[in-house]
Every structure is written in C-alpha cells, then in structure tokens.
N, C-alpha and C positions, 0 to 999 in steps of 0.2 A: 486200128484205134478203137480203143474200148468206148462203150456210150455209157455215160452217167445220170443217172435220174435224176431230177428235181423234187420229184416228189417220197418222200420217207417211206419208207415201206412202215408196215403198222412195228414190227418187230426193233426199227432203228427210234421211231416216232417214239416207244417207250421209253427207250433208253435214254433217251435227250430229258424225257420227264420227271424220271430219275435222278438223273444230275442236276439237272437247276433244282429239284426238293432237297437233296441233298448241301447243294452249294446254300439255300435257303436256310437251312435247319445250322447250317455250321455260320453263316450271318447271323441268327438269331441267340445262338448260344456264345457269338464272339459278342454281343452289345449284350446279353445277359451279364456274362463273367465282368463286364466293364462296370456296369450297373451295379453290378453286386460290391464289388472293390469300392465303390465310389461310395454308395450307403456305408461299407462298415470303415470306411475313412471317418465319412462324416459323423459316424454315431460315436466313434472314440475320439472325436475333435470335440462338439458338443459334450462331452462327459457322462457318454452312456455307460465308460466301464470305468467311473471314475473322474474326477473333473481335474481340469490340467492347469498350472502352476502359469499367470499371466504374468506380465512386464514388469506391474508392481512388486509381486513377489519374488519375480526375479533378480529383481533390482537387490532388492532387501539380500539377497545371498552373502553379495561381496561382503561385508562387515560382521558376521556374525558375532552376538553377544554373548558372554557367558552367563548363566543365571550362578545367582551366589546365594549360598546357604550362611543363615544369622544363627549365633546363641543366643540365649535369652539376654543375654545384655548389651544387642544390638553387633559384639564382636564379627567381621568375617572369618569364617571359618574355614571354607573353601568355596570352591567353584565347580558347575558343570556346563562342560565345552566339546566340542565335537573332537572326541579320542584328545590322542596325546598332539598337537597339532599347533604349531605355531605359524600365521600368517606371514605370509612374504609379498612381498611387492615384484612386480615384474622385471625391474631395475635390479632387484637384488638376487638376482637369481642367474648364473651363468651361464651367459648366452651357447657354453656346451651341450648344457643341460635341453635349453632350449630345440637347438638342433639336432638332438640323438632324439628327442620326442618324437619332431614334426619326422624325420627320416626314416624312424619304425612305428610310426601308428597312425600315421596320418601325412605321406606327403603330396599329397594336394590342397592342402589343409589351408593355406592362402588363395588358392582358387575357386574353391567353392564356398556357400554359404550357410553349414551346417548340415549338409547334406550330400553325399559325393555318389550323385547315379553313376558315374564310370567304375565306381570301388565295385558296389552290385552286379554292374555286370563281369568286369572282374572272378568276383565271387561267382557267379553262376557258372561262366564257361570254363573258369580254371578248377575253383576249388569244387563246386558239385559236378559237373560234368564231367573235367579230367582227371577229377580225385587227387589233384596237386595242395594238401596242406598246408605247404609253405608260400602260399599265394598271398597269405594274409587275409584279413577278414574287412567284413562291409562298413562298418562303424566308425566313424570319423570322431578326432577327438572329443568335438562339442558335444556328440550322441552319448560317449563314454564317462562324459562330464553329467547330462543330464543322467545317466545312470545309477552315477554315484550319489546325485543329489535326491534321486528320487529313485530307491531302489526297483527292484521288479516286483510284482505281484502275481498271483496264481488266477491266470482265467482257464486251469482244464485244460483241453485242447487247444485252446484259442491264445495260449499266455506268450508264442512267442510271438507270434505277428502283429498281438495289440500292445506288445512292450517295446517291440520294434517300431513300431507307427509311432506310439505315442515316445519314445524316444528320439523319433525321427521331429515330431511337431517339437518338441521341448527345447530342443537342437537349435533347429530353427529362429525359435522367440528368442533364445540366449544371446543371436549374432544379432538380434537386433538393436539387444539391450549393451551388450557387451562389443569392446575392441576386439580383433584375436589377439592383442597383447594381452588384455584384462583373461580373455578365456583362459590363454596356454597356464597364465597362474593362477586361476580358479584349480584348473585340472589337476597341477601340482601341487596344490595347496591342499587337496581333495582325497587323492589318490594313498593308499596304504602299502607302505615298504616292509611291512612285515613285521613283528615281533611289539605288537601296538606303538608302530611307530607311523604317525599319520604325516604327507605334508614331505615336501623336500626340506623343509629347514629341519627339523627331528631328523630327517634319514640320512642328511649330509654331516650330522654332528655325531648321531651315531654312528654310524663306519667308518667314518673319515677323520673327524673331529675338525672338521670347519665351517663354518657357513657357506652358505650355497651359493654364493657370490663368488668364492676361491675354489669351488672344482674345477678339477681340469679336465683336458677331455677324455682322459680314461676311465677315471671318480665319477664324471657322468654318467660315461656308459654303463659303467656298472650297475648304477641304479636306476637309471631306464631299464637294463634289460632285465632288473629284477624284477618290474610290474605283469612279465608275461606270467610268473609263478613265483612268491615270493619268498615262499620256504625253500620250493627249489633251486632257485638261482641267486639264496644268501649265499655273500662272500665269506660269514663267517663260520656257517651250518657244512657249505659245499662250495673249499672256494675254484678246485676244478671246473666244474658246473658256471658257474661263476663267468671266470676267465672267460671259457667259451663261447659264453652268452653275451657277454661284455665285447669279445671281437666281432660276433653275428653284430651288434651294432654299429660296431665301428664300420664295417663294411658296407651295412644300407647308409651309412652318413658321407664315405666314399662315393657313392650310387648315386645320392641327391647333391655332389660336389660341395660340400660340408668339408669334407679332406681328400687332400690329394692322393694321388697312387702311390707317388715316391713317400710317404710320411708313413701310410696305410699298415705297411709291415713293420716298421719301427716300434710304431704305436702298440701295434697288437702283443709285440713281442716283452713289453713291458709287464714285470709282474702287477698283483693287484695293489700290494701295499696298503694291507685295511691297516687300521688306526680304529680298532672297535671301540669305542666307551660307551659303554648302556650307561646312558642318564639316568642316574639316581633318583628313586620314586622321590618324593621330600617329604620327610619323616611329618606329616601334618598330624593334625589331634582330630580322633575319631573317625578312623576310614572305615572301620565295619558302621560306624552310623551316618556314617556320609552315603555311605552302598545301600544302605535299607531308606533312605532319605530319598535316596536315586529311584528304587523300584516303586517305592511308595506312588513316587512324582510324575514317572511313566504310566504308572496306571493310573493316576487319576487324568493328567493328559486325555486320556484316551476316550477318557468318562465323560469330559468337558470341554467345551467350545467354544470358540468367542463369540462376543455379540453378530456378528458376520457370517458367521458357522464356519470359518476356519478351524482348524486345528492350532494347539500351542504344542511349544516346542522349548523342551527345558534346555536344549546344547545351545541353541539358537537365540530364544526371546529375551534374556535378560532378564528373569524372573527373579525378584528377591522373596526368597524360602526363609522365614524367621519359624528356628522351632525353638524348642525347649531346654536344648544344652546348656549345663552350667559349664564354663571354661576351664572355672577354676576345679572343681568337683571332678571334672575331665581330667587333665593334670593330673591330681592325688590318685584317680582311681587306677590312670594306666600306666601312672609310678610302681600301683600297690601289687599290679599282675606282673609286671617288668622285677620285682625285687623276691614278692615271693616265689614263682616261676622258676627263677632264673638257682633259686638253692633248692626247690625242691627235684630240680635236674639233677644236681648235684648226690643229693639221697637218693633218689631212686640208681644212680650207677653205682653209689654205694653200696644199695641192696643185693642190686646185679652182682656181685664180687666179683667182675671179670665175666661173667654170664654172658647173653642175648637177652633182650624183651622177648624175644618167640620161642627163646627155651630148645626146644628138639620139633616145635609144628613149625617146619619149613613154608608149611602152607600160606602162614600167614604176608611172607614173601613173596610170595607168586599172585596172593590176592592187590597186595599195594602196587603189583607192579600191573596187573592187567586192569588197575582202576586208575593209573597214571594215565597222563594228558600227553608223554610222548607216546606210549604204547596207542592208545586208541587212535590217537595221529598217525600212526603208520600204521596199523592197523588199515584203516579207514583209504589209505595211501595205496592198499592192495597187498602189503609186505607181507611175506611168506613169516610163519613160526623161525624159520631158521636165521632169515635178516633181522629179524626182530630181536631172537634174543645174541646175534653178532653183535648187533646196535649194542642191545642193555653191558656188553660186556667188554664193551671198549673203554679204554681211559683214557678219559680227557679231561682239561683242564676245564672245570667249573666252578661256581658260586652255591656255598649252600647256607643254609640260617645257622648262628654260631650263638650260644649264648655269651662267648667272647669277643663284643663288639658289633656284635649284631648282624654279620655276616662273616664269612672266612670263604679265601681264593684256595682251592683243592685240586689234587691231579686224581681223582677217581670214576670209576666207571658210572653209567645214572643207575645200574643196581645196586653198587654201594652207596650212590646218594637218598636212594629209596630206603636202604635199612639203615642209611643215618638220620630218616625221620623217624623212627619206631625206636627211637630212641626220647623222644621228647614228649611229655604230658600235655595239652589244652587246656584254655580256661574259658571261662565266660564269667563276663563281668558286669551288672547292671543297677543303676541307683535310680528311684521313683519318689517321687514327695507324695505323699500319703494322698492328702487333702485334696490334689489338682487332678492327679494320678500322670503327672508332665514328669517323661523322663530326665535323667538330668547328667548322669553318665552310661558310658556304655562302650565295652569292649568286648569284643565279639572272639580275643583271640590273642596269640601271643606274639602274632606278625604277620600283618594282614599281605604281606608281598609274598613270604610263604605257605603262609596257611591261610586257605583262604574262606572255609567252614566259619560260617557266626555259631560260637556257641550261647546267643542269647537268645535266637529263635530257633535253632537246632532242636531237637526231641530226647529226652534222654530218660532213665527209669529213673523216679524221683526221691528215691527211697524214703526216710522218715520223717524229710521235710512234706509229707503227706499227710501227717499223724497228728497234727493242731487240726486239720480240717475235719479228720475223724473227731476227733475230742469236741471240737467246736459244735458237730450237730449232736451229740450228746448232751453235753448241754440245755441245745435248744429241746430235745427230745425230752427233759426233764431230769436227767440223772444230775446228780450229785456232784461235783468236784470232789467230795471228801467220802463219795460212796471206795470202798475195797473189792478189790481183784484179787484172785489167788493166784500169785507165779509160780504156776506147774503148765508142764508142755501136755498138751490133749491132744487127740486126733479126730479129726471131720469124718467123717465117714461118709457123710451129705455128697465131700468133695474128695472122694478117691483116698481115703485115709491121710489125707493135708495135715502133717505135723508141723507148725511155724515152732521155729527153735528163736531164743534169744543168739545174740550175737559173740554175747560171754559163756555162751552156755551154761548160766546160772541159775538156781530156780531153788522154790522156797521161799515160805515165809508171805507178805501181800502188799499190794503198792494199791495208793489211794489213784483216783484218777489223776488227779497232780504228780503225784509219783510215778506213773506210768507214763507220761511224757517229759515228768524231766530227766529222767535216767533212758527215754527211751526203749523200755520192755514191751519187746512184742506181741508175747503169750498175753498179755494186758491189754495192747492194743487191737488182737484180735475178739478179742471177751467182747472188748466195747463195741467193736463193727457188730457181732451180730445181737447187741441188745440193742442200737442205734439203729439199724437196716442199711441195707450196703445202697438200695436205692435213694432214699434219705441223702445219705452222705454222697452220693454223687450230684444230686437237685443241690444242694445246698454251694455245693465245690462249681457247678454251671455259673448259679449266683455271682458267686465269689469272684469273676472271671475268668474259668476253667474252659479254653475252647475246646481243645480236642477231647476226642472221645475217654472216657472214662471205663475201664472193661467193669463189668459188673460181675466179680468175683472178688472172695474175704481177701485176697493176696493185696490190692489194692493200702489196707490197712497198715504193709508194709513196704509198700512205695512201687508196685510192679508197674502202675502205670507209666506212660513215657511221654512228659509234657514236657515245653521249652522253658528256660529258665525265666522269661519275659513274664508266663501268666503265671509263674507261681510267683515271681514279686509282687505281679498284679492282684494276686490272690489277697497276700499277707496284707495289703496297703487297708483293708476290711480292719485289721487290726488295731493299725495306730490310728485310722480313722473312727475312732467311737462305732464301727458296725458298717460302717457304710464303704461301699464297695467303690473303686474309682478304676475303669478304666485304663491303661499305660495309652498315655498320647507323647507324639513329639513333634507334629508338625503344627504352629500355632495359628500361619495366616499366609497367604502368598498376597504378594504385591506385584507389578508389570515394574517394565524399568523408570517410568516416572512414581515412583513409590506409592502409586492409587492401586488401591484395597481391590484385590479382584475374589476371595474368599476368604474369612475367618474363622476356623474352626473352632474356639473357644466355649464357643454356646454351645454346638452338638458336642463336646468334649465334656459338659458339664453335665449335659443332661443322660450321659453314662452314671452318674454317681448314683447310688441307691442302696439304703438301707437292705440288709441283708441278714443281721445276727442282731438282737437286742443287744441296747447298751449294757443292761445288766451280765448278759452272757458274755458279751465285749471285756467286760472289765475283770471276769476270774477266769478268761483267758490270756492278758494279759498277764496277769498275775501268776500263772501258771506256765507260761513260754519266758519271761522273768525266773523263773526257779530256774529253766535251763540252764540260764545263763549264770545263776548265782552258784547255784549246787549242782549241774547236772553237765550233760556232755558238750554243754556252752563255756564252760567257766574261764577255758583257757585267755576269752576277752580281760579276764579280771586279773591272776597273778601274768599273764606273758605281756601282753599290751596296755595293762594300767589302765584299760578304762572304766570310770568307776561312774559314769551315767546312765541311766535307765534305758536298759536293752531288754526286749523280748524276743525270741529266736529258736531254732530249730536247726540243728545239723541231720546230715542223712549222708549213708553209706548201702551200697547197693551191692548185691550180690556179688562175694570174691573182690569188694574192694574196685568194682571196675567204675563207679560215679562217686564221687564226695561233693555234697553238700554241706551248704548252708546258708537260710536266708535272715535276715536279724531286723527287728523292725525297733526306729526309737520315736520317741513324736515326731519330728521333722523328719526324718528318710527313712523307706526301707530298703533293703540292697540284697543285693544275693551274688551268691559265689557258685560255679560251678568247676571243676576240674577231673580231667578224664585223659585217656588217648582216644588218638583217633579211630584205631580199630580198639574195640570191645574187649577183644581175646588180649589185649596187654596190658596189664595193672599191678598192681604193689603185691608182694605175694603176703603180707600179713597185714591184721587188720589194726596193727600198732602204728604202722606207719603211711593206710591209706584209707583211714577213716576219715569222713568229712571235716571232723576236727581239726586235722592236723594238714589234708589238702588244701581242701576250700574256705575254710572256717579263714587262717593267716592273711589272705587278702580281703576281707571284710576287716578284719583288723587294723590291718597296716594304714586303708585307706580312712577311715574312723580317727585313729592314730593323728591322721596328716592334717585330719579338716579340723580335729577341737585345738591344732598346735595354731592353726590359722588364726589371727586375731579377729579377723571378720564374721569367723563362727563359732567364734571359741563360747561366745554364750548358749550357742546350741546344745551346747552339754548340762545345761543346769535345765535344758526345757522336761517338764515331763507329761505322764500320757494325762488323760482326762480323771481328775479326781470320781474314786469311784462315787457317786450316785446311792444314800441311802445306805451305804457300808456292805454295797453286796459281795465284797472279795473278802472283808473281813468276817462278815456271819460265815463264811465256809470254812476259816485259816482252821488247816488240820494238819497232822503227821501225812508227812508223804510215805512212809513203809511201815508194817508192823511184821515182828517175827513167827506171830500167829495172824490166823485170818480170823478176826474181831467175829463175833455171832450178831448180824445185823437183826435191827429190830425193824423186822416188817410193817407192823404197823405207822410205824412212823410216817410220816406226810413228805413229800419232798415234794418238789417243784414250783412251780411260780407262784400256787394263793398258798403252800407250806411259807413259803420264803416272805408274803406276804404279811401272813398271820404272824411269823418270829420279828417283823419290821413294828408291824402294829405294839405285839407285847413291850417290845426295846422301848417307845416311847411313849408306855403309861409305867413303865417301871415295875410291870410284874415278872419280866422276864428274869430266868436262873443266872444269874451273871458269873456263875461260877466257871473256872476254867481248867482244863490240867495243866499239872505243870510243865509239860513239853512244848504246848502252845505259850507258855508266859517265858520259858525260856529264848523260843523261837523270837516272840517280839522283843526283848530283852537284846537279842544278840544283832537284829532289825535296825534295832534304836541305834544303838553302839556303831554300828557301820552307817548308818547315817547322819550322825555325828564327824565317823571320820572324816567322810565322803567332802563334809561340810568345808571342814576343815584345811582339807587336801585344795578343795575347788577355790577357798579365799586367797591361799598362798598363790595357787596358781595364777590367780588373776589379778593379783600383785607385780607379781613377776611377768606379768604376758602385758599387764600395765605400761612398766618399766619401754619393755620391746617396743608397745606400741608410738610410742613416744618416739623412739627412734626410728623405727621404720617409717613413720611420718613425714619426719625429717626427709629421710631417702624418699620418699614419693614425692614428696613436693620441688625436689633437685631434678628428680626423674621426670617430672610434669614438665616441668621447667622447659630439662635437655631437648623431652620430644616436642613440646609447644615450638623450640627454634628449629627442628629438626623437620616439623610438618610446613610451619614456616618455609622454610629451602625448599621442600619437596612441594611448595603449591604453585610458587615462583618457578620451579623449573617446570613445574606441570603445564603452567597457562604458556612459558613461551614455546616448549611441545607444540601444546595444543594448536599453538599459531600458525606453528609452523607446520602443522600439520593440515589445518585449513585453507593456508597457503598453496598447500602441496594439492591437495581433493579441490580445490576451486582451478589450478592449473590442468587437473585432468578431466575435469569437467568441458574444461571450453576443450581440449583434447577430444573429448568423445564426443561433444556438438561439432568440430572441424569432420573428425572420422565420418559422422551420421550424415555430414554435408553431404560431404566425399561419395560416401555410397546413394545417395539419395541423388545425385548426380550422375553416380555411373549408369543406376538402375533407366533413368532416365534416358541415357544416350542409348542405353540399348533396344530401352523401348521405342526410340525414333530409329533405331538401326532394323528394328524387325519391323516396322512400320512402311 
C-alpha cells in the first residue's frame, strides 16, 4: 500500500495556483463578455445607433395614408403611397395563404412573442456549426415585418448585430401593439412579390387574377414561396423554379399538419395555372412631374422635421402637395407630344426607306443592350456573357410601346425589343408663366411606362436656342441692333483654326444684328461673341437662370453647351417678363392631412425674381425674337398653325440634326419643345427634316393651337408684351440683310446716353425724321398685318362667342349630372364610413379582449415561476 501525502509538494502547490488564476481569468472574462452584451443591448435600446419606433408610432402603421398631390386649381391629381400596394384585412385573405407563411418562415410563430430563442439556437447548431442551409433562418415573421418597416442601416462592422437587436426590440413592441392576426397581415400587406407588386392583394391579382380571399392552396404556395427570391421563384419569369418552390411549400405545410400526406402528392402534382394580368399603370396626367414632385419631396423630407423632431413621410403622412399644374394646359400639352410624336415616327421610317436608325454601327446595339435593366440584372445575378446573350436571344411573348394604341402584344426576342426602341424619337415638353416663374405643364417624355428619361431636366446641346442670350448681352454691352456683320466664314487661329460654317452654307453680302438672329447665321453670331466677351455672356446667362456650367469657349455661341430644357425656359421667362428673371417653381405649399399650413413656398419663390436685362434692351429683344417668328426660322407658327398672336422665339438644331429645338415666349407663357433619341448617334440624316423647326418647333404649336381654341384662354391671344417704353425698338427698326456690308460711320454714338441724346432730340422736334424707304415699307406691310390680325381675332371671337354659349349650356348639365353623382357617392361614402367604424371599434374591443388574454397569461406564468 502506497502512502499519500498531505501536504503539496511545492511543484503540485503551483500547479493548483495556476488553475484556480486560470479558472479566475475565464470567470472574469465570462461576466466581462455578459457586461459587454448587456451595455451594447442597452445602448441600441436607448437609441445610441439611432432611436427606435415606440407604441405610438407603431400603432400609426396599420392605416397608412397617402399624401396627394393638387394643381393649381385645387384639382387631385395623384397620389403618393407605399409602392403599388393595396391594403387587405386579415378576413380577406386566405386562410391558405396564411398557413404556407406561418409553415415556412415562422412556425412557432403563435408560440412565441416576437422573438423565437429556439429558431437561434437552431440556427447556431444546425445552420453555422453543421453548415446545413436548409435549416432555415433566425428571424421570425414579426422581426421580418419590422424589417420591412424599417429597413437596415449601415453601422460598419457593427450593422448586423445592431440591426439584428434592434429588429429583435422592434419585434417585440409590435406583439405588444398588435394581434398576431393584425401582424400576419401587416407582413402581407408589406412584403414585395416582385415586378413592383407590393402586398398580397397586387400579387394575388396579378398572377392569379383574384383576390386574395379565393386562393387556393396551390396559388398560395406559389406566392409564399416567391418571397424567398422574387425574380427567381416568378411563376411567370421561371415557372419550373416556380413549381418546385411552390411544392418545397406545400411540404413544410404537410410538416406543420396544414395538409395531409394522402392530398400532399395530389397537390403537388397540380400544374401552376398562372392567370398573369399586369395591372395596367392608369394612364394619369403628368407622371414625369408627379416623379420630379416625388424626388423634390423626399428631399425636402429629409431636410425637415416635425415640431417633435420626428421625421415625415410623404407614402405614409397624408401630406397635401399643392403645386403649380395647370390641368387644363396639362391636357393640351401631352395631346401636343402624343400627336406630333406619333407622325413624326412616321417620317423618320419614312426617311429610313426600309434602313436601320444604326445604319452599318452595330455598336450602337450592343451599347442599348449593355445599358438595359435586364442585362445589368443578370449581369449583377453572376450570369456568364454566354447566358446573357442565350437570354437576349430567345423569343418570347412580350409587351412593347406601340405608337398603335399605345402598346402592342409581340412574339420577339428582348434584343429585337431593344432595336425596336432605336427606332423612336423623344420629346420634352415644358410651359412656365413668365411673371411667377410657376410651372404649369410638363412632359418629360413620350411614355413614361416605357421611357423613363425626363427630357425636361435631362442635359442636352442647346443649339441656337443659345443665340438670344448671346445677342441679349450685346445689347447690354452697348452694340446696336441695327449695327452690320459680314456673312463670310473666318477662322480662329486663337482656337486651333475654328471655322463655324452656317447651316446652309451660305455666305455673302451682311445681316444686321436682328438679322443675325432671325435667320439664325452663325458666322454673325460668332462676330458678336467675341465683340460682347464670352465671359460677359456667360455672367449674364448665370442671371438669367442658367445652373449648369457654361464651357467658356466661342463654340457656345452656337449652342455646344449642354443645359436642360427646364432653365432655358427658365432663361427665356427674362423675356416676356420686361427683364426680370423668375425662377421655374412648381411646388407651391405643403399642408399635413388636416389641411394646416406646414410650409409655403410662395415668398422664397418670389424673391427668385430679379431684374437682369434693362427694360429698354428687353424690348428690342423682343422685337427681334418677334422677327424669328415673323420672317425667320420661326414662321412656320404663322402659315402651318395660324397663329397670328405675339410670339417671340428661337428654334435650335444641333450638330447632324441630333437635338431640335425650340423655345417661344408670348406675354402670358413661355414653353419649350425639345425632341432627340435616346442615344445621340441616331438622328434624321438631313437637315430638311430635322431641324428644330420641323421636330420641336410642331409641338409648341399644336399645343398653342389647343389653348387660344379654348374659350377660357382664348383671350390670351390678343394679350401683348409690354409697350415699349420711350420708343426704344422703334429708334433701332432697320433692314435685317444688306447685299453689301454698309461702310459704318465710326464716329457715331451708340449706346445708352447715344440713344439718350436721339430721345431728347425726338422731343424738341429737331430730330431728322426722315426715313428710307425700306423702313416705311416694313411699317406699311406691319400695319397691314395688323389690321388683318385684328380682323381675323373679331371673327374669331364671334364665332368662339357662339361656342361659348353652348358649351355653357353643356357645363351647367354637366354640373348638374356630377352635383347628383357626388351626391350618391357622399351617401354611400358616410354609410362606408359607418360601417367601417363599426368594423375598427369591433376590433378594438378584439385587441383590448387579445391584450387581456396575454396580460393574464404573462401573469400566470409569473405566479408559475414564482
């Protein structure tokens, strides 16, 4: 028998020392790690990374409001609401649907309270430790619901476990506020099926074509098992995928005894049976300014907070947006893109004789399709160049924009959808009132569902619709109106030997500075940039409202810059306003949903306005964008569209034909036309049939055309600009060409105390009142057309007399009709309504019984662990 000591030897004595420092150090770092968890709980409960969404506002979820956008004559116009998404109620939703949720993404989902530690540990041992993916994840639906409602943010390293907490806290407050009846249709209500189809009611009508109350339980599973990936597991993208995803459902609903084993396979073995109808956008007025409305309102959101320091929320609060839209003016103008558009399709495949828009550069094909929305989609999907273009080259049945009807159903591949858009032109369309600088139409485009570019803020080269604001700092600079230019082509040497050629290439003989803008000669308009200074005319074009940059090179004087159509309407409104510059506004004042005033922008909208150009310089430039229209590359207003009211304007054609302009200002609007394709390298191959004139100029027309046939504006045709002031357009009236270049007399005086001193002389009578006879013939022929003008506008408002009378008639039947029609729709409104309060005071006492209920269990269990 061995003897055992008592006492340690000094070599065992360490060792024991050891171990308990050891067992100490991993005590101290086991209530460390506790400590530490427990601080960064609390610090992201507190709202150290962000403050978290309480009872009140959770409450507020269920009913969100739309905020609705006004025209200026209090008309609704539209609305903005979370995606495409219509509310459903828990009742109306098929209890299918219900049980393939709770079966794949939550079935513990009535056991626990927002929170499921069992899912976690789950997740750790199965899906990280045993690396089994098909485990499922940690997330229970409530967490998946606060997800949605309040997306993730970026904390660095730290983003997923403080999105995870604070999804876990969010979870939580939700079961407190909410039934899990109310949650499951929160979540559905919530959740995105894909193809902006937000919401079971949307996704049950689109695939299905029923409401979500008559799925059955295959239609359910279907679109359960879409939410795991919604372009992957579309029935109508991939309906293999599909199926397969749709029976992985059916089976966890088997698993939770949802269905039996004997039905299991029956079920499964059932085809999909889509029923696809994509709900039709509804053709509403002004989506590209409903879209710029949108962004406007997010950004200011973000800039501003309520008294409370909450945030607002344009899908949510109920905000009423009153801007500037006229309805009617709306109407006329996206008639006037819709009509001329739709024949100048026509001409341009005309020109084509059976051609391509891309000619022999194939390239131009391969650029549209690597800037497409599928390509970058699979792209981004991981898809190999070889699937990519299998994909582009399959045919299948789709939808494309048709100028016949406004869509057409096709059996072609999406690369022949791709170059059956390089077949269509663009427009941009925008009307401003001079005086307010309040927009008043606005079309951004020829169909906002397929094209979805605004070409009102878009950038484009602005060609000769640039050439009033050169002329206009001339002007101010002192030159003459009636000074002479020689039209011959020179070269810069300054700039690399720069030859600007005219567009006819015609040359000879000399144009006055009126002459040189109304015929639009460039060799003329570059003369004046470098007697005016290119800096000069940029300062003055800033003024004017000219945001983007301006290059500071002579090219400018023939429109190389590349502004959006918005601030050169912005520009021109300098014009019809006697000099002073206004701003483009269109959002006038937001109100909350009890219609109290939360900002008016009105005042900072005015105090944009500012003098910019003397009224005197105002008035012989008027006079001189006036010649455009009378005698020069404007006229076509006069013999094609009859209109015989004081226009001054400016068309512009940009290099090869690839931008047509034009913008037209009269006292009451200015407007502007732009029309282009989308890529660059495709345009009219002559400059016969893609000059501004004949692109963009016809919708300034048509729409012109539509508003003086209106009896409501029709007097707007007789308004005119501001009488000039002291007769300063008349002391200038000169020949606009001569066939020699006149021998200027140097001496001579010009400018503001020149033009002074010939005011003074005029009224003591010693002035030479003699005139030639080309100026006596010019007023002569002046006179005569305003006469006819006179003439023409009596009859007409005779005859538009007649109408108005009648159509009087019809309004006050029509008043009438809808007076009994709003009638019926208030009466069935209020007993809705009833019935509606009926319905939310029954689910009330519901969710005070539920809150019992739970306030009771929590109780028994607190006496059971007690």
């Amino acid at each position: 028998m061995e003897n055992y000591s008592f006492n340690p030897t000094p070599e065992n004595k360490w060792e024991r020392i050891k171990k308990y420092i050891t067992k100490k150090n991993l005590g101290f770092a086991l209530l460390g790690g506790i400590v530490s968890v427990l601080l960064f709980y609390y610090a992201i409960l507190f709202g150290f990374f962000g403050r978290l969404p309480h009872a009140k506002e959770l409450s507020a979820i269920k009913n969100p409001v739309a905020s609705e956008i006004y025209a200026e004559n209090g008309e609704l116009i539209g609305k903005f609401y979370i995606e495409n998404r219509t509310q459903t109620d828990f009742d109306d939703i098929s209890p299918f649907a219900i049980q393939a949720l709770v079966a794949t993404e939550d079935e513990r989902f009535y056991q626990h309270e927002g929170v499921d530690l069992k899912s976690y540990g789950r997740v750790l041992f199965k899906t990280i430790l045993g690396g089994d993916k098909s485990s499922g994840g940690g997330s229970t639906i409530s967490q998946q619901l606060a997800k949605n409602l309040y997306p993730r943010k970026n904390y660095w390293i730290l983003s997923m476990p403080v999105n995870k907490i604070k999804e876990a806290i969010v979870a939580s407050r939700l079961e407190d506020v909410y039934s899990k009846n109310e949650i499951l249709s929160l979540y559905l209500n919530t959740v995105s099926f894909g193809e902006r189809a937000f919401g079971i009611a949307t996704a049950s009508q689109r695939f299905f074509s029923k409401k979500p109350s008559e799925l059955n339980i295959e239609e359910a599973a279907t679109l359960i098992g879409m939410l795991k990936a919604t372009s992957t597991y579309s029935p109508r993208k991939n309906p293999e995928k599909s199926k397969n995803r749709r029976n992985v459902v059916l089976q966890q609903m088997a698993k939770s005894g949802y269905v039996s084993e004997d039905k299991l396979a029956e079920i499964q073995s059932r085809p999909l049976d889509l029923k696809y109808t994509k709900e039709e956008q509804i053709q509403q007025s002004a989506p590209y300014f409903k879209d710029v409305v949108r962004k406007e309102m997010l950004k200011w959101q973000k800039e501003n907070l309520r008294d409370d320091g909450s945030s607002y929320n344009i899908y949510t609060d109920g905000l009423k947006i009153h801007t500037s839209i006229n309805p009617t003016m709306q109407k006329y103008a996206e008639e006037a893109v819709q009509e001329h558009m739709a024949q100048l399709f026509k001409t341009f495949r005309e020109q084509l004789n059976g051609g391509k828009p891309w000619g022999k550069d194939t390239k131009i094909i391969s650029d549209a399709m690597y800037n497409s929305r599928r390509y970058k989609a699979m792209k981004s999907a991981g898809k190999s160049e070889e699937e990519i273009k299998k994909e582009f080259n399959t045919i299948r049945p789709m939808k494309v924009f048709s100028w016949n009807g406004g869509e057409a159903e096709v059996n072609i591949s999406p690369l022949d959808s791709i170059m059956h858009y390089l077949y269509f032109m663009n427009a941009g369309f925008v009307v401003v009132e001079p005086s307010t600088g309040e927009v008043k139409a606005w079309v951004g485009g020829i169909d906002h569902n397929y094209f979805k570019v605004d070409h009102v803020t878009s950038k484009s080269q602005v060609g000769s619709t640039f050439k009033p604001l050169v002329y206009a700092t001339a002007l101010e600079e002192g030159i003459s109106s009636c000074k002479f230019y020689a039209n011959e082509r020179r070269m810069y040497q300054d700039y690399d030997d720069w030859s600007p050629r005219n567009a006819n290439n015609e040359y000879g003989g000399a144009y006055t500075l009126k002459g040189g803008l109304t015929h639009s000669v460039n060799t003329v308009s570059v003369q004046v940039l470098f007697d005016t200074g290119i800096k000069n005319i940029i300062a003055l074009a800033e003024k004017m409202g000219v945001k983007n940059k301006v290059p500071e090179v002579p090219s400018i004087a023939l429109g190389t810059a590349e502004l959006s159509l918005l601030e050169m309407v912005g520009a021109y409104t300098t014009f019809s306003n006697n000099g002073i510059s206004s701003s483009p506004n269109f959002i006038q004042k937001i109100e909350n949903g009890k219609g109290q005033l939360i900002v008016d922008f009105s005042e900072e909208n005015k105090k944009n306005n500012k003098e910019v150009l003397s009224s005197r310089n105002n008035e012989k430039m008027i006079e001189m964008m006036k010649s455009v229209v009378d005698e020069g590359t404007g006229r076509r207003l006069r013999f094609q569209f009859g209109l015989e009211n004081e226009i001054a304007g400016k068309t512009g054609t940009t290099q090869n034909q690839t931008d047509g302009w034009f913008i037209g200002c009269t006292p009451k609007l200015v407007a502007g036309a732009w029309v282009g394709a989308e890529d660059k390298r495709i345009r009219f191959a002559t400059t016969t049939q893609g000059q501004g004139a004949r692109t963009a100029l016809p919708i300034w027309g048509h729409f012109f055309k539509k508003l003086y046939a209106d009896p409501i504006y029709a007097n707007w045709a007789d308004a005119t600009f501001y009488p000039p002031k002291n007769n300063w357009a008349y002391q200038e009236s000169c020949p606009l060409y001569s066939d020699v270049m006149p021998i200027e007399n140097t001496n001579k005086p010009h400018g503001f105390f020149a033009d002074l001193k010939h005011t003074f002389l005029g009224w003591t009578g010693k002035r030479n009142r003699t005139e030639s006879l080309e100026s006596k013939l010019l007023k002569e022929k002046a006179e005569k057309e305003r006469e006819l003008r006179e003439e023409k506008k009596k009859k007409l408002r005779e005859a538009k007399k007649k109408e108005d009378e009648e159509k009087k008639r019809k309004i006050e039947a029509d008043k009438k009709a809808r007076a009994d029609k709003r009638k019926k729709k208030e009466e069935a409104r209020n007993e809705r309504n009833r019935k509606i309060k009926e319905k939310k005071e029954r689910e009330r006492l519901k969710r005070l019984e539920e809150r019992k209920r739970k306030e009771e269990a929590r109780k028994r269990k607190k006496n059971q662990r007690k």
